[in-house]
mmCIF file as Biopython writes it, N, C-alpha, C and O atoms, coordinates in Angstrom:
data_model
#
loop_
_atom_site.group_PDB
_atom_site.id
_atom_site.type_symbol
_atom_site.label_atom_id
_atom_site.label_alt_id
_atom_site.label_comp_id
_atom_site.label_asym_id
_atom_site.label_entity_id
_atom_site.label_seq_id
_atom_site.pdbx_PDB_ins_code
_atom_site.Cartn_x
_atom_site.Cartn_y
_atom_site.Cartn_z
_atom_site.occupancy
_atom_site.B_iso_or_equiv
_atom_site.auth_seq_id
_atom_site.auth_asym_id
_atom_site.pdbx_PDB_model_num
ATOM 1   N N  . UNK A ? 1  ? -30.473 -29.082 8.736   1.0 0.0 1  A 1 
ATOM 2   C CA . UNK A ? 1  ? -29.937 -28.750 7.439   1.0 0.0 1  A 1 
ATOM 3   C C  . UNK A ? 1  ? -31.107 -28.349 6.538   1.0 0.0 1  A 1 
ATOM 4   O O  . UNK A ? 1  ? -32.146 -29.008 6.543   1.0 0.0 1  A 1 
ATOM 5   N N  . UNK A ? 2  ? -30.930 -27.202 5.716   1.0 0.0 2  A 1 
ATOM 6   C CA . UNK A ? 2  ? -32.463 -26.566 5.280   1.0 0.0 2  A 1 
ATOM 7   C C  . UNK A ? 2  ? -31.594 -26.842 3.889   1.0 0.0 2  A 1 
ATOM 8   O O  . UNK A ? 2  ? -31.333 -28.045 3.914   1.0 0.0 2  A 1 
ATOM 9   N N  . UNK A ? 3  ? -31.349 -26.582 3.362   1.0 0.0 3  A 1 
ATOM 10  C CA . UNK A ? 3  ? -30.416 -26.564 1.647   1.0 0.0 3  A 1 
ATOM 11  C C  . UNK A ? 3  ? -29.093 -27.280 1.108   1.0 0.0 3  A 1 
ATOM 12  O O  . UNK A ? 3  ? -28.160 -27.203 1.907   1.0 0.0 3  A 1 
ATOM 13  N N  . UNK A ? 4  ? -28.896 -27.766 0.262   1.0 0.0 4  A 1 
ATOM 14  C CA . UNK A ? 4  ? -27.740 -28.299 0.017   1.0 0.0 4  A 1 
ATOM 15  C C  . UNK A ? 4  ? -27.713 -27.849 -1.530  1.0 0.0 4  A 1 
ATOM 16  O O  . UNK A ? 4  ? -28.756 -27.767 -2.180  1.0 0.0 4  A 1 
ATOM 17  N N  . UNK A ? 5  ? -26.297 -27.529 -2.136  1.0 0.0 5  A 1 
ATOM 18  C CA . UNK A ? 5  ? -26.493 -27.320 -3.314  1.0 0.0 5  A 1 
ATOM 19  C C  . UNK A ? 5  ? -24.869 -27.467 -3.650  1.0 0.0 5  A 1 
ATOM 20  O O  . UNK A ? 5  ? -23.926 -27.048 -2.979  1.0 0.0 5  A 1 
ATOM 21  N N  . UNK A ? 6  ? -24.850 -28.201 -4.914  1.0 0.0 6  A 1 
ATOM 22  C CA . UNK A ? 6  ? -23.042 -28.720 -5.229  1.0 0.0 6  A 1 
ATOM 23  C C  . UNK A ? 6  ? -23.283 -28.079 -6.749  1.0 0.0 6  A 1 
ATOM 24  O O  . UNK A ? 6  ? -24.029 -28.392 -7.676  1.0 0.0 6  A 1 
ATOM 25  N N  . UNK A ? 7  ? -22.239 -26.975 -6.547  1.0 0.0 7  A 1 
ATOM 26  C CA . UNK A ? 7  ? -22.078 -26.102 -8.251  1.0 0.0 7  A 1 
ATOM 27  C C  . UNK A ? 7  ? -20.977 -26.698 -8.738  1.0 0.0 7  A 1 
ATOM 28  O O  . UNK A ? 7  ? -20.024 -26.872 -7.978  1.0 0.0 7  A 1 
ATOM 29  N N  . UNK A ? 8  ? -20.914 -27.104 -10.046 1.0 0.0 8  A 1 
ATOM 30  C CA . UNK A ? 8  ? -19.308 -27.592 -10.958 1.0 0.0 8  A 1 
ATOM 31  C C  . UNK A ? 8  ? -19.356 -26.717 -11.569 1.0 0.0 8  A 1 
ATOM 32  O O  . UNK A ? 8  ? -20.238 -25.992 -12.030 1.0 0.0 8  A 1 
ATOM 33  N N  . UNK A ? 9  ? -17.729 -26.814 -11.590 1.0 0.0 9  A 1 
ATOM 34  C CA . UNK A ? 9  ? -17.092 -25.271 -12.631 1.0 0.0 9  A 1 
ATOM 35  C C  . UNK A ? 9  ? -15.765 -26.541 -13.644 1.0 0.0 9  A 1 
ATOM 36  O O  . UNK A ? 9  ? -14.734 -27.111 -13.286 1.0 0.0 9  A 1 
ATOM 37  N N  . UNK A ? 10 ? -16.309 -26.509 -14.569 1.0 0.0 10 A 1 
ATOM 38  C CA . UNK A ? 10 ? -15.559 -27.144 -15.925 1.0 0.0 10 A 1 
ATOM 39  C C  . UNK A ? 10 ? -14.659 -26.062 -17.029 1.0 0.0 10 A 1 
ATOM 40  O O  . UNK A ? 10 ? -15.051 -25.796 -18.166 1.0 0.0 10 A 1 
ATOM 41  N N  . UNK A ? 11 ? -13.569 -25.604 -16.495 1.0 0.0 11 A 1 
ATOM 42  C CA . UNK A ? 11 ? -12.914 -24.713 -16.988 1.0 0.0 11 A 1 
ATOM 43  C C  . UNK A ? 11 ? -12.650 -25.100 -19.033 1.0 0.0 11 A 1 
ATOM 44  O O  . UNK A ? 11 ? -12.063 -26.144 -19.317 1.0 0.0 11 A 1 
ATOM 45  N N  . UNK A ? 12 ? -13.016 -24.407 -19.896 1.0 0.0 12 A 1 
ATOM 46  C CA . UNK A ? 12 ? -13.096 -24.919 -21.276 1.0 0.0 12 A 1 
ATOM 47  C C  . UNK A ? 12 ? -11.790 -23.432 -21.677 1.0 0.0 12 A 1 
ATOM 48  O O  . UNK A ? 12 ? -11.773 -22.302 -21.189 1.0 0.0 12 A 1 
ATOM 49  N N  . UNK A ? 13 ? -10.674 -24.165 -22.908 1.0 0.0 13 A 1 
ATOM 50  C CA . UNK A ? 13 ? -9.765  -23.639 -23.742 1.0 0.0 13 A 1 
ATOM 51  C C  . UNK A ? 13 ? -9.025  -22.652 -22.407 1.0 0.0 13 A 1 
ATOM 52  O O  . UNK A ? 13 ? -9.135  -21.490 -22.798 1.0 0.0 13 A 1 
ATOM 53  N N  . UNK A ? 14 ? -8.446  -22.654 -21.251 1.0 0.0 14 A 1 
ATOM 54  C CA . UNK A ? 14 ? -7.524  -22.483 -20.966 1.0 0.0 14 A 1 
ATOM 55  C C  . UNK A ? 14 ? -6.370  -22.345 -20.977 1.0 0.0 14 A 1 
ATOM 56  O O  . UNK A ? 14 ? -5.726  -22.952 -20.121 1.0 0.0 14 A 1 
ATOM 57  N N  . UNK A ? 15 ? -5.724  -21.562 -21.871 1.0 0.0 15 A 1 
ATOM 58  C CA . UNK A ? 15 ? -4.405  -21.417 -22.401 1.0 0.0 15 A 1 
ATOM 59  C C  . UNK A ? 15 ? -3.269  -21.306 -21.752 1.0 0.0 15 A 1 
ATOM 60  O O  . UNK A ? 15 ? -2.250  -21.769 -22.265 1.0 0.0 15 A 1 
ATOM 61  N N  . UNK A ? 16 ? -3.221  -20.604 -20.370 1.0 0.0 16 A 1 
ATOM 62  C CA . UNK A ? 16 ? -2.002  -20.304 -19.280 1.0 0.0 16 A 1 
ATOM 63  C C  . UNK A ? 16 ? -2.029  -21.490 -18.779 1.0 0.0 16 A 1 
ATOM 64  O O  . UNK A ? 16 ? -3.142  -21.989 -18.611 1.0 0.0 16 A 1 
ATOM 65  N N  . UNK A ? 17 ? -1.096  -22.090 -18.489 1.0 0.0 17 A 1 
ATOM 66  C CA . UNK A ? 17 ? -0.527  -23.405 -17.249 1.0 0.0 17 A 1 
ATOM 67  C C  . UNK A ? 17 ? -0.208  -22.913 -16.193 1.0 0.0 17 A 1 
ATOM 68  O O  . UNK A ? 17 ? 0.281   -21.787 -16.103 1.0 0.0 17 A 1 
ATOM 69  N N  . UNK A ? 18 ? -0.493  -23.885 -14.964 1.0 0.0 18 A 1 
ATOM 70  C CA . UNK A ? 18 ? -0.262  -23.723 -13.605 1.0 0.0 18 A 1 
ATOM 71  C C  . UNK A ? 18 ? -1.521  -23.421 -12.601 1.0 0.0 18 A 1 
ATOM 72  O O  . UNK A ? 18 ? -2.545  -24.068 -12.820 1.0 0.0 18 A 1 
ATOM 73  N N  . UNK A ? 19 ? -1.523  -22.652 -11.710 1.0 0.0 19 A 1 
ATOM 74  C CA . UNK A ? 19 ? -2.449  -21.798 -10.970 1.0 0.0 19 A 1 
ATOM 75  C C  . UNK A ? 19 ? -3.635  -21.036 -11.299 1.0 0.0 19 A 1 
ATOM 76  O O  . UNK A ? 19 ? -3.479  -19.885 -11.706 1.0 0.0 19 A 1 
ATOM 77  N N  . UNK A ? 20 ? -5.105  -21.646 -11.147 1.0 0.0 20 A 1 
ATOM 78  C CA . UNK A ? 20 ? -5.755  -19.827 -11.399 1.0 0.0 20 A 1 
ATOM 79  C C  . UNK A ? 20 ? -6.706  -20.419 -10.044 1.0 0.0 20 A 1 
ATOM 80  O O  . UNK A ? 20 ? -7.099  -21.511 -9.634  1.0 0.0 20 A 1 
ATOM 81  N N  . UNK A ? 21 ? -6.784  -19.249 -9.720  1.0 0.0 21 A 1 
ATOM 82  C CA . UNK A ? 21 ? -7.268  -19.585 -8.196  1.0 0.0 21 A 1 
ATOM 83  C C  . UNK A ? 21 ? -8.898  -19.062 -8.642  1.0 0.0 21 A 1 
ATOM 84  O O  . UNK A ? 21 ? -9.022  -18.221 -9.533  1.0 0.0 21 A 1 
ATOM 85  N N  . UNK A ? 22 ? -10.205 -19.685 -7.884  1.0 0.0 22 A 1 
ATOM 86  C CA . UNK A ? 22 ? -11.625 -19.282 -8.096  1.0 0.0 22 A 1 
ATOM 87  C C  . UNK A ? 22 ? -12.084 -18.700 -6.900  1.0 0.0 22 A 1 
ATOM 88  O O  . UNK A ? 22 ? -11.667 -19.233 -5.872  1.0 0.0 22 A 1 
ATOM 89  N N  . UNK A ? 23 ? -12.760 -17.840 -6.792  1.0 0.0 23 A 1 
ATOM 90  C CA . UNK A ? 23 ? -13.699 -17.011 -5.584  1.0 0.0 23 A 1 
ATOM 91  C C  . UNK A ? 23 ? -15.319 -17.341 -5.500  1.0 0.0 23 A 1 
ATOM 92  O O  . UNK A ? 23 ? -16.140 -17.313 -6.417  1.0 0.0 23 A 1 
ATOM 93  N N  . UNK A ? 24 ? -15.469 -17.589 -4.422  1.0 0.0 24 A 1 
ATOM 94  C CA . UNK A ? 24 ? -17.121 -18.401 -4.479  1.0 0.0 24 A 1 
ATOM 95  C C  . UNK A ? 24 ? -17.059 -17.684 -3.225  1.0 0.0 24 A 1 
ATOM 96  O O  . UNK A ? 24 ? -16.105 -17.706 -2.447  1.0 0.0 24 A 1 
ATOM 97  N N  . UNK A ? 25 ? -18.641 -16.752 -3.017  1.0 0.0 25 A 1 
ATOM 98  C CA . UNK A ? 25 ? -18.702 -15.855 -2.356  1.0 0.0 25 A 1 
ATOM 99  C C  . UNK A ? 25 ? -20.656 -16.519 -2.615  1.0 0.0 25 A 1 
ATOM 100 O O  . UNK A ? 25 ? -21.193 -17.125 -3.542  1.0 0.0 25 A 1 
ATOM 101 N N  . UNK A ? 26 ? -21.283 -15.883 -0.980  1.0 0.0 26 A 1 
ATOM 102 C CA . UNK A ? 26 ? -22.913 -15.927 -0.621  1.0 0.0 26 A 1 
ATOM 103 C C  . UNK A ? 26 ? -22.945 -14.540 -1.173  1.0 0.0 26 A 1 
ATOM 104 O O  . UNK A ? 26 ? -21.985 -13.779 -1.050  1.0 0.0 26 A 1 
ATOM 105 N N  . UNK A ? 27 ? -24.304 -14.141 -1.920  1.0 0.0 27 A 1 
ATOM 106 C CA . UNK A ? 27 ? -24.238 -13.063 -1.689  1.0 0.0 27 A 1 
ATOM 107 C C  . UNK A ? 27 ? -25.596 -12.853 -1.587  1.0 0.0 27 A 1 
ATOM 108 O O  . UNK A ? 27 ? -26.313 -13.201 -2.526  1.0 0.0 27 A 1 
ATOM 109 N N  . UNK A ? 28 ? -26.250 -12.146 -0.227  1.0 0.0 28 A 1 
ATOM 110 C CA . UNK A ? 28 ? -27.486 -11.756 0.055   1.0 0.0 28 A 1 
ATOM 111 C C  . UNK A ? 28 ? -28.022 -12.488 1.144   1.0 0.0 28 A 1 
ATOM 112 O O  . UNK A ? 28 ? -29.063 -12.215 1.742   1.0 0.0 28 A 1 
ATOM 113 N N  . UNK A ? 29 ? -27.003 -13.741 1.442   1.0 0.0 29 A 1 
ATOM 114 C CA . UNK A ? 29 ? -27.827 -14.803 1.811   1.0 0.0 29 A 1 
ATOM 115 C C  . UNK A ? 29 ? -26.789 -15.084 3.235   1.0 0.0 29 A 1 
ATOM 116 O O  . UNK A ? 29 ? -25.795 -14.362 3.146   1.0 0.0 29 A 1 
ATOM 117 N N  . UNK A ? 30 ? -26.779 -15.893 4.430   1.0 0.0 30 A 1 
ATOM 118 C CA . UNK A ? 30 ? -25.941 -16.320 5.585   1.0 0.0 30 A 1 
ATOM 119 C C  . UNK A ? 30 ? -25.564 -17.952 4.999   1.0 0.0 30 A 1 
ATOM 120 O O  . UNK A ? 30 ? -26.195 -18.512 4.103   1.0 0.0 30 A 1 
ATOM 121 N N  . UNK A ? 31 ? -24.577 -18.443 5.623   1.0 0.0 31 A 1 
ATOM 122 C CA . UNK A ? 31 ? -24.718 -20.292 5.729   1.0 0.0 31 A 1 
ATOM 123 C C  . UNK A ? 31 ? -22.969 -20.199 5.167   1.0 0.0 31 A 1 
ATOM 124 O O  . UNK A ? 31 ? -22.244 -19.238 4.910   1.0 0.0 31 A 1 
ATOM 125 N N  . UNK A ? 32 ? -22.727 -21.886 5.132   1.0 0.0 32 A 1 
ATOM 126 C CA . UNK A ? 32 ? -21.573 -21.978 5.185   1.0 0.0 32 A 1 
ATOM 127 C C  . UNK A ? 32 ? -21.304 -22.636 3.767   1.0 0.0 32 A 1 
ATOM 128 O O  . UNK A ? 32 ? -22.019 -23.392 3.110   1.0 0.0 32 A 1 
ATOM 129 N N  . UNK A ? 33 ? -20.166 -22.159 3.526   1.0 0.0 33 A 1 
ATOM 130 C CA . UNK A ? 33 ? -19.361 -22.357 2.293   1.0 0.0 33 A 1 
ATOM 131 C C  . UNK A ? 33 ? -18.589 -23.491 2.084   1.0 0.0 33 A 1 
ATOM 132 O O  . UNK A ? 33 ? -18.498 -23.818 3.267   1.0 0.0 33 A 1 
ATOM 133 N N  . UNK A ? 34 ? -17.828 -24.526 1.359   1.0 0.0 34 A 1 
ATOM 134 C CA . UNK A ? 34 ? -17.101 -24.781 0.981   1.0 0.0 34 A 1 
ATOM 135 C C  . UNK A ? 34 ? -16.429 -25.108 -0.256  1.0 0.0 34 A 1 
ATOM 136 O O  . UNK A ? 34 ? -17.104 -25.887 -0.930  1.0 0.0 34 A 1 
ATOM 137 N N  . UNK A ? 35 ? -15.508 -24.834 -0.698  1.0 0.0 35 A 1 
ATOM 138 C CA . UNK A ? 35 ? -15.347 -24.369 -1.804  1.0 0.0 35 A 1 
ATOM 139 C C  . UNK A ? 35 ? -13.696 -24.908 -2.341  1.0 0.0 35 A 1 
ATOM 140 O O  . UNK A ? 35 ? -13.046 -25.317 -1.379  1.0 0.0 35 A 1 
ATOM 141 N N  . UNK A ? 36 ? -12.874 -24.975 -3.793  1.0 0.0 36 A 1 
ATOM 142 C CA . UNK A ? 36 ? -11.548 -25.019 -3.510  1.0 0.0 36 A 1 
ATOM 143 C C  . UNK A ? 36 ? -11.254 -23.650 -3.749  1.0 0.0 36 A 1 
ATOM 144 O O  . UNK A ? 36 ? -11.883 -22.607 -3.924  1.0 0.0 36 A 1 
ATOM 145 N N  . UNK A ? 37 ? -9.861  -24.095 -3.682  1.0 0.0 37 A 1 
ATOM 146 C CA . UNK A ? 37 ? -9.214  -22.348 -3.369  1.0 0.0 37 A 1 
ATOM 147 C C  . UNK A ? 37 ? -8.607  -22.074 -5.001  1.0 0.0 37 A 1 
ATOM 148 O O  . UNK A ? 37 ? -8.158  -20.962 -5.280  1.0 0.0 37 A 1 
ATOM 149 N N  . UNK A ? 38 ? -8.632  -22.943 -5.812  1.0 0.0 38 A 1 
ATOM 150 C CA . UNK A ? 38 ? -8.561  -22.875 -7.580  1.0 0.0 38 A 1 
ATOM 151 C C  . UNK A ? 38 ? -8.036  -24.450 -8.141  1.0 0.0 38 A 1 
ATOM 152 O O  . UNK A ? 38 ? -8.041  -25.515 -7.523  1.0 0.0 38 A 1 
ATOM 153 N N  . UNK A ? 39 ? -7.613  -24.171 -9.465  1.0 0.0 39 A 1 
ATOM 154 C CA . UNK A ? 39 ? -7.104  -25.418 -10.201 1.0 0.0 39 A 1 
ATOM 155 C C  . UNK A ? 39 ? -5.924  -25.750 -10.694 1.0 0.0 39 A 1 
ATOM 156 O O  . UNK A ? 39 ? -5.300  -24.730 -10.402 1.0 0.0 39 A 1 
ATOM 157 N N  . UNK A ? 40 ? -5.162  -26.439 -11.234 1.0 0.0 40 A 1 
ATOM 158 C CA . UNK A ? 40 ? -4.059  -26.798 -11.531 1.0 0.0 40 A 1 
ATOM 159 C C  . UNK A ? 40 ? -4.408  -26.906 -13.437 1.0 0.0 40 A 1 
ATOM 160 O O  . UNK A ? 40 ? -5.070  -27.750 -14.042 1.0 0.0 40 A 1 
ATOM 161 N N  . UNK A ? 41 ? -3.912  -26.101 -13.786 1.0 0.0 41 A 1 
ATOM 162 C CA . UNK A ? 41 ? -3.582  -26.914 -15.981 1.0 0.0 41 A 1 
ATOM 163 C C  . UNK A ? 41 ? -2.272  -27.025 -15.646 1.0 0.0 41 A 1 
ATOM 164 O O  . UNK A ? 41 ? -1.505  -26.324 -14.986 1.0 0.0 41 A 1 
ATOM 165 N N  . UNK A ? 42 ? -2.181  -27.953 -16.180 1.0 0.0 42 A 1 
ATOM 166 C CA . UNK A ? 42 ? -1.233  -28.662 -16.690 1.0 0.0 42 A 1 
ATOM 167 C C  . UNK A ? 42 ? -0.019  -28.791 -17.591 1.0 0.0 42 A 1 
ATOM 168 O O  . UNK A ? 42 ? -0.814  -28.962 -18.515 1.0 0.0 42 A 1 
ATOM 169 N N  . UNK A ? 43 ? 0.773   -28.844 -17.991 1.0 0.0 43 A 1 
ATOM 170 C CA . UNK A ? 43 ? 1.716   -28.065 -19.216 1.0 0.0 43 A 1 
ATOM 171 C C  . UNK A ? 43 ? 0.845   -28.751 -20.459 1.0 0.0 43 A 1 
ATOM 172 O O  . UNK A ? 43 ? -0.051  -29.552 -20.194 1.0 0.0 43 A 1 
ATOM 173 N N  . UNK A ? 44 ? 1.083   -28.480 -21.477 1.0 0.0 44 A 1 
ATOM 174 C CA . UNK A ? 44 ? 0.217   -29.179 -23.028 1.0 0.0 44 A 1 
ATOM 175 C C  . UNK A ? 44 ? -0.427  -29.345 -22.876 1.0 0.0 44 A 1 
ATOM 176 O O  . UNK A ? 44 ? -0.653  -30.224 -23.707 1.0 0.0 44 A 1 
ATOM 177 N N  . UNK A ? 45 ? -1.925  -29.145 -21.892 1.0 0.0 45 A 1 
ATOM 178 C CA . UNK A ? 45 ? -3.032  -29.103 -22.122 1.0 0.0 45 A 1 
ATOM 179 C C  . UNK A ? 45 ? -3.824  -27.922 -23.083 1.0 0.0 45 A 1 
ATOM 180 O O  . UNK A ? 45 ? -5.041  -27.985 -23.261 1.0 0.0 45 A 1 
#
């Protein structure tokens, strides 16, 4: 194992509820990903 690296994504004033899906892509570089496939808001948030 040569690298490890954990990115947070803190979504701020989100107005639509439900679904928004995120894309996390290498770019330039080989190795393996994992990632979610998006987030859930909530109603009245």
């Amino acid at each position: 194992m040569g690298h490890r690296y954990v990115l947070r994504y803190e979504p701020q004033g989100v107005k639509r509820e439900g679904w928004h899906r995120i894309e996390v892509k290498l770019r330039g570089q080989k190795g393996d990903l994992q990632a979610r496939h998006g987030y859930w808001v909530a109603p009245g948030r």
